[in-house]
C-alpha positions as CSV (number, residue, x, y, z in Angstrom):
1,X,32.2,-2.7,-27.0
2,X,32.9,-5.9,-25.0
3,X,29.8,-7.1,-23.5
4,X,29.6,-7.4,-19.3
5,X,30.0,-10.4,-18.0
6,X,28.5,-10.3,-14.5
7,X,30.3,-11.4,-11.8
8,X,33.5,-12.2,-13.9
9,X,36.4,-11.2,-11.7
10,X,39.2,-11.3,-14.3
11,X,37.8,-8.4,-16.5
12,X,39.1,-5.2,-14.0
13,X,35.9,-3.4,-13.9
14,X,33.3,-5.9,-14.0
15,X,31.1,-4.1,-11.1
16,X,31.1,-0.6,-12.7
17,X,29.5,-2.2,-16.3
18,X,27.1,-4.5,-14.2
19,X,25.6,-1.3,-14.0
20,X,26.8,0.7,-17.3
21,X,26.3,-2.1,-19.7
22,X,28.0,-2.7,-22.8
23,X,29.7,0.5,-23.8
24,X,31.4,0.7,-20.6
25,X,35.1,-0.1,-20.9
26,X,34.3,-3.7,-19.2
27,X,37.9,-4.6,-20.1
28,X,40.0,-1.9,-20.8
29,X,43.3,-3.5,-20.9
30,X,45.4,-6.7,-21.5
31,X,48.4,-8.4,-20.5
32,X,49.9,-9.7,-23.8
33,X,51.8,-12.9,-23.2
34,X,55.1,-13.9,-24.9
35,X,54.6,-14.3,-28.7
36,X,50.7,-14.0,-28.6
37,X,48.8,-12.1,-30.6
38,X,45.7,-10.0,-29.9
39,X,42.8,-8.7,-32.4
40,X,42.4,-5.2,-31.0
41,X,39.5,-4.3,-33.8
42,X,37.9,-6.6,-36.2
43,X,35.0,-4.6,-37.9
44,X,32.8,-5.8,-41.1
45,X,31.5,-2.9,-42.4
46,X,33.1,0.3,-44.8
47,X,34.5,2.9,-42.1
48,X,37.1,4.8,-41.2
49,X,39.4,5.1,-38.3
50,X,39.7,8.8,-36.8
51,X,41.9,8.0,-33.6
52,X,43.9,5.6,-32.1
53,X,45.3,5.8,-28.4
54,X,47.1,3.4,-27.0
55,X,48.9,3.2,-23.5
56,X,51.2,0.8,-22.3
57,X,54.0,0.7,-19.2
58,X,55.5,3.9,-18.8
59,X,58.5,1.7,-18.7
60,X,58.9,1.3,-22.6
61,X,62.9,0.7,-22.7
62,X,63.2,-2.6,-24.1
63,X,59.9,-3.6,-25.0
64,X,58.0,-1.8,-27.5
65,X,59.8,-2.6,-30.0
66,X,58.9,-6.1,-29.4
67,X,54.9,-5.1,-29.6
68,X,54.3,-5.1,-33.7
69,X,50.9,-3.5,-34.8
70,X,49.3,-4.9,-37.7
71,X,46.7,-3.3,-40.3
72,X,44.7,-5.4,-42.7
73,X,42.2,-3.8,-45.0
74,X,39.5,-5.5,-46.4
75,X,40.4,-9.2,-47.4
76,X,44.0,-8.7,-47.2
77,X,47.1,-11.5,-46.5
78,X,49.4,-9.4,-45.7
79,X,49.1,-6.2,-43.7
80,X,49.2,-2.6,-45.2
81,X,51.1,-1.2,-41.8
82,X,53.0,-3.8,-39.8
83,X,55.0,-1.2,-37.5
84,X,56.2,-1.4,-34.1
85,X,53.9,0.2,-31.5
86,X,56.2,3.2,-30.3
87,X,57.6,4.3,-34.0
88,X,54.0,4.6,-35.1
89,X,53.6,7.2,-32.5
90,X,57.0,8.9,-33.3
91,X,59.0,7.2,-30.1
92,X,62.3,6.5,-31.9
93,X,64.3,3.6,-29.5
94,X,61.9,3.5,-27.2
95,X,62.7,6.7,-25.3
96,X,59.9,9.5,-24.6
97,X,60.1,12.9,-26.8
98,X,57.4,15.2,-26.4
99,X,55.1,15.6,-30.6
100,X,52.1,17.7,-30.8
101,X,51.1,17.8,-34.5
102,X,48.0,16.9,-36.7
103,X,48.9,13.4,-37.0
104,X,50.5,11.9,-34.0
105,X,50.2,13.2,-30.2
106,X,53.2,11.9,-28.1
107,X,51.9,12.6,-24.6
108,X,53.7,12.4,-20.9
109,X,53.1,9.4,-19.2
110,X,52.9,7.3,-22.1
111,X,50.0,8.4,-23.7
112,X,49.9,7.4,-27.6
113,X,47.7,9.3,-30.1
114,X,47.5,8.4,-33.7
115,X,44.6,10.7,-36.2
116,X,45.7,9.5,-39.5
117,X,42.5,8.8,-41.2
118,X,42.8,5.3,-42.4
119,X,39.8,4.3,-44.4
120,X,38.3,0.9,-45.1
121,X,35.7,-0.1,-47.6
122,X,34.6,-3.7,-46.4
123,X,36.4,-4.9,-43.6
124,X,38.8,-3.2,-41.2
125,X,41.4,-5.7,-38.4
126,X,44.3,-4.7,-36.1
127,X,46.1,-7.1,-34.5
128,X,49.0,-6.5,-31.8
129,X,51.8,-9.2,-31.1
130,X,54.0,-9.4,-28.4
131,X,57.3,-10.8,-30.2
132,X,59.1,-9.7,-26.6
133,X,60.3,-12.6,-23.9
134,X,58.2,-11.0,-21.2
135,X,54.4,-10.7,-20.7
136,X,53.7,-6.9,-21.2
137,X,52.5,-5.5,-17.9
138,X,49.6,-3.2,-19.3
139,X,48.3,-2.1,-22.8
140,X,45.2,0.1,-22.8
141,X,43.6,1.1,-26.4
142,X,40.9,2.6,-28.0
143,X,40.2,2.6,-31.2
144,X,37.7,5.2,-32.5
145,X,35.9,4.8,-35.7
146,X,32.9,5.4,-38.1
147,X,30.4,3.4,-40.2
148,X,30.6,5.1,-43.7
149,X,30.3,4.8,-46.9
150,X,34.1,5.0,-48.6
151,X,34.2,6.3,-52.0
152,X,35.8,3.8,-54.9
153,X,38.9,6.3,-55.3
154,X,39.8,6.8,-52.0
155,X,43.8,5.7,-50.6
156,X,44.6,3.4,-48.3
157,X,46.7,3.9,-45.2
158,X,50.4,2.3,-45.3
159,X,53.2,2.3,-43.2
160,X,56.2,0.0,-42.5
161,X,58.8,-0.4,-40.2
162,X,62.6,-0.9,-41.0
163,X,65.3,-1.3,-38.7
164,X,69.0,-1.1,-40.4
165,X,72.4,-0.3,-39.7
166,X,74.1,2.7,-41.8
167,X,77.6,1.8,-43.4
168,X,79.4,5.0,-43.0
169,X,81.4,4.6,-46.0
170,X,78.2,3.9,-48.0
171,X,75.5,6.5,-46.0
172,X,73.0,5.5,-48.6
173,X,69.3,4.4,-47.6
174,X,65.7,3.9,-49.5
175,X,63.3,5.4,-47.6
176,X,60.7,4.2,-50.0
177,X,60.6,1.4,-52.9
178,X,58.1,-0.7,-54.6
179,X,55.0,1.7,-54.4
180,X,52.7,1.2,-57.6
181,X,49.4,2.6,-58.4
182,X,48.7,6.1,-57.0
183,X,49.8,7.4,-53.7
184,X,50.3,10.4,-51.7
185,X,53.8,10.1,-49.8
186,X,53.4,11.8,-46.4
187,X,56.9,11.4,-44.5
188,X,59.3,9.6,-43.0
189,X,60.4,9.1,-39.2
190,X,63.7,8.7,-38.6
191,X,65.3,7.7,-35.1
C-alpha cells in the first residue's frame, strides 16, 4: 500500500506505479541492515491475517535464522509469535524441504507461505529484525489481510521459537509450558 513517490530512484519500480498508483508494489522489497528492525504491517483496525508470503535469498544457509519475526496483537509489550523467519515456514536449519499442507506452503526457490488465520481485534504489527552481521540481500513480503469484525471469544495466534541442545543421557524436552486461559494446541516442528 506504499504510496508512489515519483521520480524516487531508490524504490525499484518507481516508473511502473507512476502510472499504477498506490496499490502497485512501489517497493516490494528491502535490504535489512545489521541489527535493524523493520515494521512489515502496522494496521489499526479488527482484522484478520489470511496469508503471509515472504521471500528472501535463495541462499538461506546461515542467515535466516538471524531474521526474527515478531507478532503483536492489539496493545501488546511483548509479542505473541517471536520466531525465526524459516522455522515459521517449516525450514528446520536453514535447509529447503519441500511442505504442501493447509497451513504452511514451503515452495522451490524460496518461496514462504504461511495461512494460519491469526486474528486481531484492535490493532495488528509485524516487525522483522535482522540480528545477522550481514545486510540481507533481498526480503520480499506480502501480507494479506481483512477488515472485520472479531468476535469477543475468538483465540489468538501464538508461536515461539526455541533453540536447545538434547543431553542424551537425559532426552527429556517441554514442548509446551506456561499456557493459561483456553487454547487449542495445534503442533510442534521439530528440526
Amino acid at each position: 500500500m506504499a504510496v508512489p513517490d515519483h521520480g524516487n530512484q531508490s524504490l525499484p519500480f518507481y516508473k511502473a506505479a507512476e502510472h499504477l498508483g498506490q496499490g502497485w508494489k512501489v517497493n516490494p522489497f528491502v535490504k535489512p541492515k545489521p541489527g535493524e528492525t523493520i515494521t512489515i504491517m502496522d494496521v489499526e483496525s479488527p482484522g484478520m491475517i489470511q496469508h503471509i508470503w515472504m521471500a528472501t535469498e535463495p541462499k538461506w544457509r546461515g542467515n535466516c535464522h538471524a531474521c526474527i519475526l515478531r507478532f503483536y496483537w492489539d496493545d501488546e509489550k511483548d509479542p505473541s509469535v517471536e520466531v525465526t523467519l524459516t522455522d515459521l515456514f517449516t525450514v528446520g536449519h536453514d535447509l529447503f524441504a519441500r511442505v504442501s499442507s493447509l497451513a504452511v506452503i514451503m515452495n522451490p526457490m524460496a518461496a514462504l507461505n504461511c495461512y494460519w488465520p491469526m486474528s486481531f481485534p484492535k490493532h495488528a504489527k509485524v516487525t522483522f529484525t535482522n540480528e545477522g552481521d550481514n545486510e540481507l540481500g533481498l526480503l520480499t513480503y506480502q501480507i494479506t489481510y481483512a477488515k472485520l469484525k472479531i468476535p469477543e471469544n475468538i483465540g489468538f495466534f501464538h508461536a515461539q521459537w526455541r533453540k536447545f541442545a538434547i543431553d542424551p543421557l537425559s532426552p527429556d524436552y517441554i514442548i509446551l509450558d506456561g499456557v493459561k486461559g483456553q487454547c487449542k494446541y495445534v503442533g510442534t516442528f521439530l528440526a
